[in-house]
N, CA, C and O of each residue as an XYZ file, in Angstrom:
872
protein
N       3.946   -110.080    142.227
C       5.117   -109.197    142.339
C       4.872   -108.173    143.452
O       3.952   -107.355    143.489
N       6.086   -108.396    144.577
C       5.738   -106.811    145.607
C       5.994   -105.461    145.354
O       6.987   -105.100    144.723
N       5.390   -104.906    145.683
C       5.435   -103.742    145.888
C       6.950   -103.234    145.886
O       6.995   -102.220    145.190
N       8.005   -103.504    146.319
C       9.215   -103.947    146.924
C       9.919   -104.093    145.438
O      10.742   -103.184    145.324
N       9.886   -104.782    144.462
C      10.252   -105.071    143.659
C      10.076   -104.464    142.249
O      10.908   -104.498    141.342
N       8.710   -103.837    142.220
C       8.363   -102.933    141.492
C       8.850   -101.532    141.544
O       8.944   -100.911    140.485
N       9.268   -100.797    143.018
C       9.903   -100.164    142.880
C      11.600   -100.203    142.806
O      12.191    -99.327    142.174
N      12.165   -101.040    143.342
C      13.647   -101.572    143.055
C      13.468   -101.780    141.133
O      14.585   -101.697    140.623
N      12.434   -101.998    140.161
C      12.371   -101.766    138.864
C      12.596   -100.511    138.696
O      13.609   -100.104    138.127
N      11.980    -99.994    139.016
C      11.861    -97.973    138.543
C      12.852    -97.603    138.924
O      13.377    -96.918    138.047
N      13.637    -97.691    140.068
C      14.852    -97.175    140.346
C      15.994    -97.894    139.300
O      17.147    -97.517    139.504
N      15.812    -98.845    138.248
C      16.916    -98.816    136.979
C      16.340    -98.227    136.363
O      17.011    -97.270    135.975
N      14.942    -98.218    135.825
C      14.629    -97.705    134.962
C      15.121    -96.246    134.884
O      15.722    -95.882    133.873
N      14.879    -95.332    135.976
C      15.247    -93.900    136.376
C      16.404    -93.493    136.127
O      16.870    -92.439    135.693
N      16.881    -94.625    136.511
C      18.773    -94.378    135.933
C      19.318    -94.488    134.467
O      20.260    -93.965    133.872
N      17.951    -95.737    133.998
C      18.385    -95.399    132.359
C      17.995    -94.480    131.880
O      18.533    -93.648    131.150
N      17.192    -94.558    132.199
C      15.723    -93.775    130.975
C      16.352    -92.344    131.061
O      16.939    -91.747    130.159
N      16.028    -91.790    132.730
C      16.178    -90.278    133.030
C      17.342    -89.847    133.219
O      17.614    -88.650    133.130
N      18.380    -90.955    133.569
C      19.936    -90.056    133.960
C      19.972    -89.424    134.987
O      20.730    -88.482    135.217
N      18.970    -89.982    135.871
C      19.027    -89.568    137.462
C      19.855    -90.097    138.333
O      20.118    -91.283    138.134
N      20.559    -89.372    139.626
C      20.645    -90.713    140.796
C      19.762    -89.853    141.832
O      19.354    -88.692    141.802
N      19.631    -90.944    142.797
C      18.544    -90.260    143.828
C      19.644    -90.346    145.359
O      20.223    -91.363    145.741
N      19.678    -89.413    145.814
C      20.690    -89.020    147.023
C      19.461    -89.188    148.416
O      18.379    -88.601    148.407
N      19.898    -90.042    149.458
C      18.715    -89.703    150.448
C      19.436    -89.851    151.815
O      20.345    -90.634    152.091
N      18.793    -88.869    152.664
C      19.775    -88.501    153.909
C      19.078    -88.860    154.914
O      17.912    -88.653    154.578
N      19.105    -89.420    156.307
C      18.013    -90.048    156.980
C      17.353    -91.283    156.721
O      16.329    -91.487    157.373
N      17.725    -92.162    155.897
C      17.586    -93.473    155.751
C      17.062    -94.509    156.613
O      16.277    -95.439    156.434
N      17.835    -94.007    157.767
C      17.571    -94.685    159.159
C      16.352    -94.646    159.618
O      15.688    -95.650    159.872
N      16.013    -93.598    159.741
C      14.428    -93.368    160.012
C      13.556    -93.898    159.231
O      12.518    -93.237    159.219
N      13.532    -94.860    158.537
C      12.741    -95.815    157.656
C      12.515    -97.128    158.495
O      11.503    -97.819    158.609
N      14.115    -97.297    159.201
C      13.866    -98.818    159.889
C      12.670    -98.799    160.876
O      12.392    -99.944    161.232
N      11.815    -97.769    161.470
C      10.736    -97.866    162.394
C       9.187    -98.111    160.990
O       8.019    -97.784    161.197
N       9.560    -98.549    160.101
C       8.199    -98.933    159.365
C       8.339   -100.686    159.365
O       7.359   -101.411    159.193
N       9.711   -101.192    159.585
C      10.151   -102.691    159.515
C       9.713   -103.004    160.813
O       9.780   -104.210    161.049
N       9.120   -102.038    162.086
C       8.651   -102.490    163.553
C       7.269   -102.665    163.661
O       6.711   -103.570    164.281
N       6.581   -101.489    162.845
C       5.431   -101.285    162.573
C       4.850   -100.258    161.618
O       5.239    -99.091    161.585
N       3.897   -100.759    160.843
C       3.309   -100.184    160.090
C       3.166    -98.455    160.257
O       2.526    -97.964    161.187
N       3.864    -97.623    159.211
C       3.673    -95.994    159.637
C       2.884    -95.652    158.354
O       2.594    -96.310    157.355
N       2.630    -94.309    158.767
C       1.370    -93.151    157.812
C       3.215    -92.781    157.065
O       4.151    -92.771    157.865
N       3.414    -92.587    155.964
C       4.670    -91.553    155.703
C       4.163    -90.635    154.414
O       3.448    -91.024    153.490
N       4.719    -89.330    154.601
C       4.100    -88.380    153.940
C       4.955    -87.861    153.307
O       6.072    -88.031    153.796
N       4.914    -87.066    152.064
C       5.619    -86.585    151.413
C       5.146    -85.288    150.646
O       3.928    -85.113    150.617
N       5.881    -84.439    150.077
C       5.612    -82.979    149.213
C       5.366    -83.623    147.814
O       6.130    -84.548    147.538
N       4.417    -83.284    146.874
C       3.902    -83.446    145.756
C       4.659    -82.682    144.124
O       3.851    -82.085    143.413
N       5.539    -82.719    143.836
C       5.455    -81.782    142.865
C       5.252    -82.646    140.884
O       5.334    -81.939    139.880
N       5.059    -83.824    140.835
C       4.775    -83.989    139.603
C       5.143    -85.820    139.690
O       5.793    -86.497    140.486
N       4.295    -86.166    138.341
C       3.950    -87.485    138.333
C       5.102    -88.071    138.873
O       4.691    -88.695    139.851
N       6.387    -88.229    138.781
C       7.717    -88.449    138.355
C       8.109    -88.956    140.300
O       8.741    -89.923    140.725
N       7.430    -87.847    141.040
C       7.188    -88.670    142.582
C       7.558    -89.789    143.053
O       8.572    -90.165    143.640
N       6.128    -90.530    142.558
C       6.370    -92.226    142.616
C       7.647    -93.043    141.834
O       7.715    -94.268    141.745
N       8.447    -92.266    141.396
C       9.822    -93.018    140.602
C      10.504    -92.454    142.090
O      10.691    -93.369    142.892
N      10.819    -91.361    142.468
C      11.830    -90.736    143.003
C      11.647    -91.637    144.166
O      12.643    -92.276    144.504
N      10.284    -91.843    145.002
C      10.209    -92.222    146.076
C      10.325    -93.617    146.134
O      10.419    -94.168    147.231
N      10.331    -94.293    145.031
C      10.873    -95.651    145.011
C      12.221    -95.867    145.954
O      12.516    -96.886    146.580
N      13.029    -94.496    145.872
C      14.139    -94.824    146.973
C      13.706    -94.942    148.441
O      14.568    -95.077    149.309
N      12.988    -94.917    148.611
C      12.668    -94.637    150.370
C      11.603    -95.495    150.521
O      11.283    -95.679    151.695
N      10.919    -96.110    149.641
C       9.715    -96.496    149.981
C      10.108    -98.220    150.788
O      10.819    -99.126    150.352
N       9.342    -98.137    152.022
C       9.777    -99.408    153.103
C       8.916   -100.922    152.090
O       7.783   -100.976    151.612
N       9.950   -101.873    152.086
C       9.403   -103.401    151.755
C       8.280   -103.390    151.806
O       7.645   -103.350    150.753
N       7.609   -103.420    153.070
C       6.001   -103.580    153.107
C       4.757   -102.378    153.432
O       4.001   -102.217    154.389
N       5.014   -101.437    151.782
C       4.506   -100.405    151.717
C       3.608   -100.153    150.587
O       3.983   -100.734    149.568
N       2.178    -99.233    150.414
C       1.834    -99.024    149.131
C       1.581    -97.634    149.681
O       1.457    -97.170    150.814
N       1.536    -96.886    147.797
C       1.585    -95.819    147.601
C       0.140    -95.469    147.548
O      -0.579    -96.262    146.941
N      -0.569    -94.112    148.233
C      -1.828    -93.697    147.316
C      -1.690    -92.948    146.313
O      -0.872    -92.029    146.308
N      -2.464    -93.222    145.317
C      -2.113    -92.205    143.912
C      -3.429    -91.882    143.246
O      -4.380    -92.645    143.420
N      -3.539    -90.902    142.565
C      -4.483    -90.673    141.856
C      -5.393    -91.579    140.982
O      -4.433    -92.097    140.413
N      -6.090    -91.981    140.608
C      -6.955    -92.938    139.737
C      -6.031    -92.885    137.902
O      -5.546    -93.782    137.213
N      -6.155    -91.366    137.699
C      -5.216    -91.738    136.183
C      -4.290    -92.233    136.023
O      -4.090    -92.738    134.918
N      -3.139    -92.330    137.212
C      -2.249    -92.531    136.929
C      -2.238    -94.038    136.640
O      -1.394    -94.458    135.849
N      -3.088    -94.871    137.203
C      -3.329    -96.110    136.753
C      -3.231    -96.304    135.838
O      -2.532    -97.317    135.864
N      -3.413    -96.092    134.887
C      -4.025    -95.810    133.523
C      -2.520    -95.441    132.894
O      -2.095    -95.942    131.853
N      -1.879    -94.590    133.613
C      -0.559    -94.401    132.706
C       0.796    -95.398    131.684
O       1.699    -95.820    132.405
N       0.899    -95.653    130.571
C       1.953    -97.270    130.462
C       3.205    -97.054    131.427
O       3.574    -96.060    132.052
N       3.668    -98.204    131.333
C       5.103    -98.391    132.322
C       4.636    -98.350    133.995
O       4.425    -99.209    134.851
N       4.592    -96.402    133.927
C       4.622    -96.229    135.344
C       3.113    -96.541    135.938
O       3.321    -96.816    137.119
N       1.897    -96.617    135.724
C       0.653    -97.076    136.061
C       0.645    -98.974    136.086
O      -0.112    -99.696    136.735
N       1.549    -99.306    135.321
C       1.183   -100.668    135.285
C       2.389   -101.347    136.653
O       2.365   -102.389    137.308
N       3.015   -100.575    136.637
C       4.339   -100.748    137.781
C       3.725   -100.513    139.288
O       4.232   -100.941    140.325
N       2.533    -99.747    139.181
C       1.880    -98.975    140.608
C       0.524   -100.199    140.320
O      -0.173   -100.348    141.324
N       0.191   -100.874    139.354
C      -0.846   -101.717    139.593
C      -0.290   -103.233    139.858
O      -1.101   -103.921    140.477
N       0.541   -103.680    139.623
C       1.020   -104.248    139.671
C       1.715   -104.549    141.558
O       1.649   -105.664    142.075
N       2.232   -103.500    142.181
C       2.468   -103.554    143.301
C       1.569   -103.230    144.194
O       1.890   -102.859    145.324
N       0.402   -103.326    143.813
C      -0.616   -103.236    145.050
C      -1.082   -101.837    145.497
O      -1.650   -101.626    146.568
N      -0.811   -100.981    144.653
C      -0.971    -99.493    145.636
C      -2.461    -99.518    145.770
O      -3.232   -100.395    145.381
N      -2.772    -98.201    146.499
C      -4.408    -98.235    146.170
C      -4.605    -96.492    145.565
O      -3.855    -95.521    145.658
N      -5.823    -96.651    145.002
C      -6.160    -94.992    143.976
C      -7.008    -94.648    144.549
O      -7.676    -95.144    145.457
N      -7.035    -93.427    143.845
C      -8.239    -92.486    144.564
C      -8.589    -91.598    143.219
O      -7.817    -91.406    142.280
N     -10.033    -91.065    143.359
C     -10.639    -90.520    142.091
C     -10.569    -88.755    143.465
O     -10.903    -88.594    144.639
N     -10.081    -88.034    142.610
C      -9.920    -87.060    143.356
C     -11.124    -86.481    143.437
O     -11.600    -86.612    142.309
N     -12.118    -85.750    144.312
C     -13.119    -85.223    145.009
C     -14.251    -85.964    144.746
O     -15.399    -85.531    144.646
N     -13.795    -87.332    144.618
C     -15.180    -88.024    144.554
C     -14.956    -88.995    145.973
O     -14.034    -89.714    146.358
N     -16.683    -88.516    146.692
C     -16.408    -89.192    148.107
C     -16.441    -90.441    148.578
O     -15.765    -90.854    149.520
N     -17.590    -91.358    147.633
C     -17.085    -92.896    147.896
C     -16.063    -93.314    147.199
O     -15.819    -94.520    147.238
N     -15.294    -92.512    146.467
C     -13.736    -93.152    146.507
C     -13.049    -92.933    147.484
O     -12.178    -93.771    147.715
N     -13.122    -92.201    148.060
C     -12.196    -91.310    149.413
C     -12.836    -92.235    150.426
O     -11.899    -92.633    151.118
N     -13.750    -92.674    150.779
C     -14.258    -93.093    151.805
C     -14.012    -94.744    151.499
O     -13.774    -95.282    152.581
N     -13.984    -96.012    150.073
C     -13.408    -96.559    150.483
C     -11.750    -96.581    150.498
O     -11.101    -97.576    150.820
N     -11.233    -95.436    150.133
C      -9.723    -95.810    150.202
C      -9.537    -95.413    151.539
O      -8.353    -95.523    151.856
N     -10.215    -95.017    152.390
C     -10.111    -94.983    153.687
C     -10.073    -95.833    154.430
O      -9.182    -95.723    155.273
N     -10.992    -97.109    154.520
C     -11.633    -98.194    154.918
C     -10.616    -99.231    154.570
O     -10.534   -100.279    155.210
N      -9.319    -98.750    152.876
C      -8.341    -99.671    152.460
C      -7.339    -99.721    153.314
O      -6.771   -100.779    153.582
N      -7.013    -98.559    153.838
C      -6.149    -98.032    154.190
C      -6.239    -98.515    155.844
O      -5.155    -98.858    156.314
N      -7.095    -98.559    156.512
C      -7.902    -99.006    157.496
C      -6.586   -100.501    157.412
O      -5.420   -100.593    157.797
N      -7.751   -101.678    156.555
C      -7.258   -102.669    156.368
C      -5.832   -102.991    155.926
O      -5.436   -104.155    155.996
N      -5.128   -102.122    155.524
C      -3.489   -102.226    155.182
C      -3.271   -101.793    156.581
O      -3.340   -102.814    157.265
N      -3.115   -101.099    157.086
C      -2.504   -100.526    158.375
C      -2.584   -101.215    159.518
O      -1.485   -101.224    160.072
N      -3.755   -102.043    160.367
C      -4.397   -102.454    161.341
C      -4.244   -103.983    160.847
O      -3.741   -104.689    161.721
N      -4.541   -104.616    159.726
C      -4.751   -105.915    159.434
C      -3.534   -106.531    158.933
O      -2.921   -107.448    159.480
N      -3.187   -105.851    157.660
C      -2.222   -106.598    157.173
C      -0.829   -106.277    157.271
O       0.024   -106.954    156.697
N      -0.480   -104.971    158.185
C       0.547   -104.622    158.783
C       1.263   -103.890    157.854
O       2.465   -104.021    158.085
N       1.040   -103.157    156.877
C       1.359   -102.621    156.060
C       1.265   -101.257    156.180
O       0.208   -100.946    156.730
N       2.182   -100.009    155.782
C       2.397    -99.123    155.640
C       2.223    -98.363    154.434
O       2.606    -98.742    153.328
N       1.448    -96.937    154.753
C       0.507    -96.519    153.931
C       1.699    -95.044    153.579
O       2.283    -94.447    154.483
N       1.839    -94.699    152.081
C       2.629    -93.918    151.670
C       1.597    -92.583    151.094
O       0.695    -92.838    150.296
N       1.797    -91.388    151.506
C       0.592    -90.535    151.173
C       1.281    -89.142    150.601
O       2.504    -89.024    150.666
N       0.599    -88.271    150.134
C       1.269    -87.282    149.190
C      -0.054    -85.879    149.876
O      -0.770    -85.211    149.130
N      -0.036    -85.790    151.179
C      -0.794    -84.409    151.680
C      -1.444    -83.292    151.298
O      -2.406    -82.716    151.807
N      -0.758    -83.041    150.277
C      -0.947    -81.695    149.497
C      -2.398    -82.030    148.463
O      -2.909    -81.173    147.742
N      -2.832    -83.279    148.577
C      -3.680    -83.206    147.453
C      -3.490    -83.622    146.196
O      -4.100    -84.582    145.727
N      -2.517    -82.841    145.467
C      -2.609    -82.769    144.242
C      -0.922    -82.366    143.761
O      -0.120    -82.288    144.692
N      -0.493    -82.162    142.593
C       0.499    -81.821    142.189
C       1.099    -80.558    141.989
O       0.930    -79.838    141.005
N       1.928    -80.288    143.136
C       2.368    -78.901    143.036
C       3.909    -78.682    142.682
O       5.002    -78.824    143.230
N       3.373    -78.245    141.424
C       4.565    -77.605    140.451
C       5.606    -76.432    140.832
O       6.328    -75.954    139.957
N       5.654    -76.005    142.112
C       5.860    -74.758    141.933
C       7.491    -74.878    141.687
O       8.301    -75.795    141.824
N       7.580    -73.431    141.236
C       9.311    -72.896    141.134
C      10.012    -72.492    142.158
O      11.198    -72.167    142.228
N       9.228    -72.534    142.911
C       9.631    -72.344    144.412
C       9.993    -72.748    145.609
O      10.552    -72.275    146.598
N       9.377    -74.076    145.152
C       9.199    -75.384    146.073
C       8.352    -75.069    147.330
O       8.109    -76.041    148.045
N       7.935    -74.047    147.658
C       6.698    -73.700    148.278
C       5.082    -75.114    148.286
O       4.507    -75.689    147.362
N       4.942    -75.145    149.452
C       4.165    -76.269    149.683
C       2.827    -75.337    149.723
O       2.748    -74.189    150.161
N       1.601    -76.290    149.041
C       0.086    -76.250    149.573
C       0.054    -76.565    150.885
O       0.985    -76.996    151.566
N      -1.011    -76.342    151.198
C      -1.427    -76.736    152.589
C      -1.580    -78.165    152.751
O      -1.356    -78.910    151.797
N      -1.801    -78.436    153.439
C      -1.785    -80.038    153.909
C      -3.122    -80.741    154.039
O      -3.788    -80.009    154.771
N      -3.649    -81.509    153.787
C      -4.977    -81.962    153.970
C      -4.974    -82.632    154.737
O      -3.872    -83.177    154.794
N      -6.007    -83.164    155.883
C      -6.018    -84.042    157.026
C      -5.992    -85.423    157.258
O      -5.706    -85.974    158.321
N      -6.485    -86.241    155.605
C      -6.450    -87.634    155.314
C      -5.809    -88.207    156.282
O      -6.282    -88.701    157.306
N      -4.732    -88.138    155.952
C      -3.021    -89.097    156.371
C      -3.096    -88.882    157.684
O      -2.995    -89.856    158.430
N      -3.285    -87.601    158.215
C      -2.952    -87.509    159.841
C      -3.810    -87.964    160.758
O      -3.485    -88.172    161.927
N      -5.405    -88.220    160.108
C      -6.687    -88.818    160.468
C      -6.273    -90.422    160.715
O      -6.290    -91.044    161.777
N      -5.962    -90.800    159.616
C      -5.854    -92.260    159.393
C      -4.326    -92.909    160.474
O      -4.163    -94.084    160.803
N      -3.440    -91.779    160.812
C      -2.504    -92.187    161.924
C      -3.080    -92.051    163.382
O      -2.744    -92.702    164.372
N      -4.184    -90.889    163.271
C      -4.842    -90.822    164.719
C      -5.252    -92.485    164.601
O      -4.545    -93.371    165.080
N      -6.372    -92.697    163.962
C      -7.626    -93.878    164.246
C      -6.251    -95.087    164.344
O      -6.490    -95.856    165.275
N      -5.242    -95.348    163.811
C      -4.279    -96.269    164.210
C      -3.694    -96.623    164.794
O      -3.434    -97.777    165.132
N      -3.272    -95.513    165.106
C      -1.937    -94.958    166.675
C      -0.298    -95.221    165.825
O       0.771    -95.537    166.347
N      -0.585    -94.974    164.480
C       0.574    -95.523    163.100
C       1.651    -94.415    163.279
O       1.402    -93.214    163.184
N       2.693    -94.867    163.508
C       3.714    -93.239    163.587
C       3.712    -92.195    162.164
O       3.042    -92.571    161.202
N       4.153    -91.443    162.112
C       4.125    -90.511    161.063
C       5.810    -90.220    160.688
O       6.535    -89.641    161.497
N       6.374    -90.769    159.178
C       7.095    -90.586    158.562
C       7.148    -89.338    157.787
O       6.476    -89.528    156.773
N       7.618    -88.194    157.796
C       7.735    -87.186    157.352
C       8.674    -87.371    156.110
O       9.815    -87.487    156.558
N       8.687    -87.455    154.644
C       9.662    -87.353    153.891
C       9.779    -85.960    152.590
O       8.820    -85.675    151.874
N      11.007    -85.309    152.521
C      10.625    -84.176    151.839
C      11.772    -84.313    150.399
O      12.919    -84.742    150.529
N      11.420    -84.040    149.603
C      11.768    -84.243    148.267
C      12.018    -82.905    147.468
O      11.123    -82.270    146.912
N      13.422    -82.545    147.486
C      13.895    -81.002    146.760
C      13.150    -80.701    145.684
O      12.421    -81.544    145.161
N      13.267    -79.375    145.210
C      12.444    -78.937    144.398
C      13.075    -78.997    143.272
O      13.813    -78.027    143.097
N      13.069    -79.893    142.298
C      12.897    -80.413    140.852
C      12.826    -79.624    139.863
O      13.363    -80.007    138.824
N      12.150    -78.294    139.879
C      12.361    -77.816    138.604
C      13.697    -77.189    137.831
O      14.037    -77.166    136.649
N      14.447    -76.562    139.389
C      16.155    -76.075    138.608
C      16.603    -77.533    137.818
O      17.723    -77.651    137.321
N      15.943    -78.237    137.787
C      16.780    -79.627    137.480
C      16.358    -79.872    136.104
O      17.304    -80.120    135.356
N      15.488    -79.871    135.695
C      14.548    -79.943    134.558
C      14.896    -78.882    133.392
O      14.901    -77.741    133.854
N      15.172    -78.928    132.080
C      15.969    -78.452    131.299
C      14.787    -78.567    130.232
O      14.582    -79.358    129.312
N      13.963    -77.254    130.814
C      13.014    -77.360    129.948
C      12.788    -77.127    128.102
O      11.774    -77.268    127.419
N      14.659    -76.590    127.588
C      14.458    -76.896    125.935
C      14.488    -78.027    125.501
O      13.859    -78.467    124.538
N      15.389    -78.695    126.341
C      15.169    -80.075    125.825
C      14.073    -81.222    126.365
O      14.058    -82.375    125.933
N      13.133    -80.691    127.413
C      12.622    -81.489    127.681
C      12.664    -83.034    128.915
O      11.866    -83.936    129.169
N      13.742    -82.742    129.297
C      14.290    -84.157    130.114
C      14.702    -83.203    131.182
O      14.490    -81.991    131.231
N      15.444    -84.109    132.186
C      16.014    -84.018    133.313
C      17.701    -83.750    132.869
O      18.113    -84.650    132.137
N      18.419    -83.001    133.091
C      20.195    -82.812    132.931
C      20.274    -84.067    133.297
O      19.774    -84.750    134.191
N      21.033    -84.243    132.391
C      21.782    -85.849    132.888
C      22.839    -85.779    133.646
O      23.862    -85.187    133.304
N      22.685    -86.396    134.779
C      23.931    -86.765    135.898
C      23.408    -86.101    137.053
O      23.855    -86.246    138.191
N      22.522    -85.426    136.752
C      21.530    -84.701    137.922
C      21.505    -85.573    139.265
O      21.734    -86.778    139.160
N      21.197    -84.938    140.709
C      20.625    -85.926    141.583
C      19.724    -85.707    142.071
O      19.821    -84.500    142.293
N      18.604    -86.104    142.530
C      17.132    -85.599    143.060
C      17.739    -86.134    144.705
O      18.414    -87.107    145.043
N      17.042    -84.816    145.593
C      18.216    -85.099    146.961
C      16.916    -85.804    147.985
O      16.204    -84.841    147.702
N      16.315    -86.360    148.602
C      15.528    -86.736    149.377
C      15.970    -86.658    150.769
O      17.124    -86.975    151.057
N      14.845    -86.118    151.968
C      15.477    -86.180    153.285
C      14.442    -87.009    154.235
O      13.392    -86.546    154.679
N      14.816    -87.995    154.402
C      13.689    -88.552    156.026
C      13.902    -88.126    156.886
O      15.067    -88.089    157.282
N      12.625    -87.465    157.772
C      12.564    -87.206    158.565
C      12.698    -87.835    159.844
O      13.121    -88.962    159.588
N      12.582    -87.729    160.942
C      12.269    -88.339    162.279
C      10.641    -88.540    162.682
O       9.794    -87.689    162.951
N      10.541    -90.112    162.608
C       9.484    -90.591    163.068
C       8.639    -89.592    164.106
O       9.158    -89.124    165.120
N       7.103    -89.306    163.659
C       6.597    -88.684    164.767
C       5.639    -89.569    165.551
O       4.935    -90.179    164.746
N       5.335    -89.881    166.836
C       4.603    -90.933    167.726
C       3.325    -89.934    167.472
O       3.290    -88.749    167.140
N       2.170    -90.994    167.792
C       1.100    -90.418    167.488
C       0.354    -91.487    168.391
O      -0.703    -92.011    168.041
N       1.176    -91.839    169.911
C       0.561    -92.438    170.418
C      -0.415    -91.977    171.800
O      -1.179    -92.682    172.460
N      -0.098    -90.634    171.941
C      -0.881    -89.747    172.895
C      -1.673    -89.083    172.161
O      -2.471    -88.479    172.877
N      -1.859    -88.882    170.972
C      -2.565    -87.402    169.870
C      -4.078    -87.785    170.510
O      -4.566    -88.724    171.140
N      -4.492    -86.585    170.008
C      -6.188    -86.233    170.367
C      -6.627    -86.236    169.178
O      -5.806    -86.702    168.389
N      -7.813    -85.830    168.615
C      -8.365    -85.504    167.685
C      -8.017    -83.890    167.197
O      -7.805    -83.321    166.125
N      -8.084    -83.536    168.531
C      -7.738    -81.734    168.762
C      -6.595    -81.378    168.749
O      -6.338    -80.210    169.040
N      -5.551    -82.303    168.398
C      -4.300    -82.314    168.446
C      -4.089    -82.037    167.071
O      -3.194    -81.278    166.698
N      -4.976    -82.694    166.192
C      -4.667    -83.042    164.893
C      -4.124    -81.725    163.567
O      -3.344    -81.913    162.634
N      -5.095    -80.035    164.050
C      -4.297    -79.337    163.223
C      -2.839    -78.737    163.355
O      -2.091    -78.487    162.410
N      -2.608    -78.575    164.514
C      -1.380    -78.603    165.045
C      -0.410    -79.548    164.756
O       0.728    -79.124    164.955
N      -0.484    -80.793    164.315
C       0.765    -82.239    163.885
C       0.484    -81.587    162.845
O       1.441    -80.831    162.673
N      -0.593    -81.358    161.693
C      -0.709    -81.004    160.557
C       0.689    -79.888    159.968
O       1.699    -80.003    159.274
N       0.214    -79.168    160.490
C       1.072    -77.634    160.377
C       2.297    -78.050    160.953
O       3.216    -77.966    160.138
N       2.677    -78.517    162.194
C       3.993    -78.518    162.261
C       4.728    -79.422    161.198
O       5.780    -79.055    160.674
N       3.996    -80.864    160.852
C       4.818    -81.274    159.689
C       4.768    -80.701    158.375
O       5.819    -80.732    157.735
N       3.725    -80.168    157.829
C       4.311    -79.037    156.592
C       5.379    -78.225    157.317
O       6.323    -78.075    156.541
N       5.546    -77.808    158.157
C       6.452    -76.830    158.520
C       8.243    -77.254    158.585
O       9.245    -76.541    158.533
N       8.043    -78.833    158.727
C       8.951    -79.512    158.906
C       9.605    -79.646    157.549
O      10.765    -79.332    157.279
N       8.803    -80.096    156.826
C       8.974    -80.709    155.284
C       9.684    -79.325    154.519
O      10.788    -79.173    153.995
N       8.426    -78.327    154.725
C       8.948    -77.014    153.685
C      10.551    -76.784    154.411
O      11.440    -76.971    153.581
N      10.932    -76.504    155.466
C      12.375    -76.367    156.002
C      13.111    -77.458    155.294
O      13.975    -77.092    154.497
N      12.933    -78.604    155.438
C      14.096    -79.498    154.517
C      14.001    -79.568    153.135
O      14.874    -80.172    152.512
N      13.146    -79.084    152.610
C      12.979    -79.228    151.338
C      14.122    -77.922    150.632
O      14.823    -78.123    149.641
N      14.084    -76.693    151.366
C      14.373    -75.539    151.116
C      15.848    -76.202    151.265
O      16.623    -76.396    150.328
N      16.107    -76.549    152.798
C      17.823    -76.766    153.033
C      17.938    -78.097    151.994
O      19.128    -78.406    152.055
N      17.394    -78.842    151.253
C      17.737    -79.849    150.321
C      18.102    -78.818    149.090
O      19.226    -78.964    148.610
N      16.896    -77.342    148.288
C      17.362    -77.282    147.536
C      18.465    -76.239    147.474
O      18.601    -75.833    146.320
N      19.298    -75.674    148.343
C      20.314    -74.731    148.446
C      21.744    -75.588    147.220
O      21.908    -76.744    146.829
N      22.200    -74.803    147.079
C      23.515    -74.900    146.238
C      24.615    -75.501    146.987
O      25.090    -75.017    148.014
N      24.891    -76.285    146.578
C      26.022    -77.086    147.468
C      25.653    -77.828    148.594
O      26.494    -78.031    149.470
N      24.213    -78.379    148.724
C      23.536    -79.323    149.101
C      24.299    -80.437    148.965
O      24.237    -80.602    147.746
N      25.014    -81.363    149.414
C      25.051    -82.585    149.287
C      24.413    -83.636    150.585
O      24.241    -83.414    151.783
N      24.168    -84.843    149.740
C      23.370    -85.761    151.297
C      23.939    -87.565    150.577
O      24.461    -87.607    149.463
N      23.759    -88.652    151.268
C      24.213    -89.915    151.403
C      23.850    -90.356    150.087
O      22.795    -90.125    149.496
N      24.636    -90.880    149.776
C      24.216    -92.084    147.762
C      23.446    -92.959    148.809
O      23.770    -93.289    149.950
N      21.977    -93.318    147.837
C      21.654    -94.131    148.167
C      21.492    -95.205    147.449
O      21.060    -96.235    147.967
């Protein structure tokens, strides 16, 4: 089963289960992962991610995710099942071979690598981003892989925390960015792409979560 198909699952499931729809604006900017394999990055705020990004995620793509989530029913067996690859967070021969995986998806098998920057899961109420870690932008240098920027509104006004669920009829708004080339970058280039794409992301994320936001059914 692809990757491809596993998430085209989660996106009914999301609609039954959660009473979501997922809205995404910039769509277009996906068709440069169907030319060649891209790094695409995204803002972190809770397991629920890998459902949302099922809308955007290109045919021949895997997700990196944490090691537990493997482990999770439904949604871990849906992410093992499509090939993603894990990572045990601050442990370094995991990091070092999901590097080497990532290597081989990108360069070999032409595949496009889906990454979550921030590290870890940031909850905030603010939608305020962590800093960015260098993984993803490393692994587009050593490739020459373009860089997909994708930013994902902030989720918690949405979340109805007496009852526990998501408001039903809710929409989680997603924005793609514009492909960044990463075919001149330096090494010394690298904190600078860093920072300007958090800088990019936190701006659309903010104009995604304003009031009277609307963007394309996808």
């Amino acid at each position: 089963m692809t990757n491809w198909v596993c998430a085209h699952a989660m996106r009914i499931l999301a609609r039954y289960f959660l009473g979501v729809t997922v809205e995404v604006d910039g769509s277009e900017h996906l068709l440069r992962a169907k030319e060649t394999p891209c790094v695409l990055v995204a803002n972190h705020q809770s397991l629920l991610d890998t459902v949302w990004l099922a809308w955007v995620l290109p045919r021949n793509a895997v997700v990196v995710a944490n090691m537990f989530i493997s482990r999770i029913p439904v949604l871990g067996w849906f992410m093992r099942l499509g090939g993603n690859l894990f990572v045990k967070q601050g442990d370094k021969q995991s990091i070092k071979v999901l590097f080497e995986d990532s290597l081989q998806y990108l360069e070999i098998e032409r595949t496009s690598i889906f990454m979550f920057p921030e590290g870890k899961r940031n909850p905030s109420e603010t939608g305020t981003l962590l800093e960015f870690k260098k993984g993803a932008f490393y692994l587009a240098y050593c490739t020459r892989a373009p860089i997909i920027p994708v930013a994902v509104q902030c989720t918690h006004p949405l979340y109805s925390w007496a009852d526990c669920r998501f408001r039903r009829g809710c929409a989680i708004r997603i924005r793609v960015l514009a492909p960044i080339s990463t075919d001149s970058l330096t090494e010394e280039d690298i904190p600078a792409l860093i920072a300007d794409t958090r800088s990019d992301i936190q701006m659309a994320c903010t104009s995604l979560s304003l009031p009277g936001t609307r963007t394309k059914l996808f």
